[in-house]
C-alpha positions as CSV (number, residue, x, y, z in Angstrom):
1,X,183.0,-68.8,-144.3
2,X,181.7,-71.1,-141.8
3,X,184.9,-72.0,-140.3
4,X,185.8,-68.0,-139.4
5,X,182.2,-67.8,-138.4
6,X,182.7,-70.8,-135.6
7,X,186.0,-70.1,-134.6
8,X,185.3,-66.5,-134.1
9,X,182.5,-67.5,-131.4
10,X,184.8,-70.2,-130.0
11,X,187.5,-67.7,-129.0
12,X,185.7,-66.0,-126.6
13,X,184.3,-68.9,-125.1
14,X,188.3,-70.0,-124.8
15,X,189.3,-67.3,-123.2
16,X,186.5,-67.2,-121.0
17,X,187.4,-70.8,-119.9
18,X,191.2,-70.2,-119.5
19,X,190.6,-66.6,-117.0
20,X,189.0,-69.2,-114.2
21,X,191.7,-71.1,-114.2
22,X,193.8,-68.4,-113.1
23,X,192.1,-67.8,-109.4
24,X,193.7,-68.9,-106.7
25,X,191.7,-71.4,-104.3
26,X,190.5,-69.8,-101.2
27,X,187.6,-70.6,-98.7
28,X,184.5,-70.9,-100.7
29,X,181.3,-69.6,-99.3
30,X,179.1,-72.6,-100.0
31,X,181.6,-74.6,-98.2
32,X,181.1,-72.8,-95.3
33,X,177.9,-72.2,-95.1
34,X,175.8,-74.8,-96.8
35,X,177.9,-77.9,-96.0
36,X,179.5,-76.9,-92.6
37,X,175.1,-76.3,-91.7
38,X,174.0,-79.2,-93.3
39,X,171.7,-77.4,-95.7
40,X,173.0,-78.5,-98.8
41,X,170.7,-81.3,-98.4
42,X,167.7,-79.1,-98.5
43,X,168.8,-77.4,-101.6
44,X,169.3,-80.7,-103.8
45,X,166.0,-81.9,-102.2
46,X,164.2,-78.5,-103.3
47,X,166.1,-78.1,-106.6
48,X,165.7,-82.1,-107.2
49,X,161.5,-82.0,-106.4
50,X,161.6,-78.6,-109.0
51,X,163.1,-80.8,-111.5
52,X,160.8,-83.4,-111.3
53,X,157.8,-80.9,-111.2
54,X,159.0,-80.0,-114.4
55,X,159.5,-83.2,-115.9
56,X,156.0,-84.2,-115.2
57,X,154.3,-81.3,-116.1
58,X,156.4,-81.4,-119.6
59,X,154.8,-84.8,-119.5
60,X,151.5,-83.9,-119.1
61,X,151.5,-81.3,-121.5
62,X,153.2,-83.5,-124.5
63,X,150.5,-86.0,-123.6
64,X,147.7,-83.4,-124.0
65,X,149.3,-82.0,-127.3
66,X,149.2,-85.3,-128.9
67,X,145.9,-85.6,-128.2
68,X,144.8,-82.2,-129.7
69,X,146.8,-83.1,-132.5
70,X,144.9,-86.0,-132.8
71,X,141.9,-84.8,-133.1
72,X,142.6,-82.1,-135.4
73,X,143.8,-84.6,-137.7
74,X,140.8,-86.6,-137.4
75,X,138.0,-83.1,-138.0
76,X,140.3,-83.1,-141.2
C-alpha cells in the first residue's frame, strides 16, 4: 500500500520535472537585467544578510528555549 501511495505522489512530481525540459532557451530576463546592471550583487548581498538574520535569531531563540526548559525542569 505504501509503494502505490509513493509512487502515485512521485508521478506528478516526474512529469512536472520532464515539461521544463521541453522549453526552448531564449533570452532570460534576469540575464538582462540583473547581470547586464550589476545588481545581482545587491540581491545575494540582501538575500545573504536575510539569511544570516535568520540564522541568528533561530540562534537566539534555541538558546532562550533551553534555558526555559531548564528552569522548568528545575521548579519540578
Amino acid at each position: 500500500m505504501r509503494t502505490i501511495v509513493r509512487t502515485l505522489l512521485l508521478l506528478p512530481g516526474t512529469l512536472a520535472s520532464a515539461s521544463t525540459f521541453a522549453q526552448e532557451p531564449g533570452a532570460d530576463w534576469l540575464v538582462e537585467t540583473m547581470y547586464s546592471s550589476g545588481k545581482i550583487n545587491t540581491v545575494v548581498a540582501v538575500v545573504a544578510v536575510l539569511i544570516a538574520g535568520l540564522a541568528g535569531w533561530m540562534f537566539v531563540m534555541d538558546k532562550k528555549l533551553r534555558r526555559m526548559e531548564r528552569e522548568q525542569e528545575h521548579r519540578n
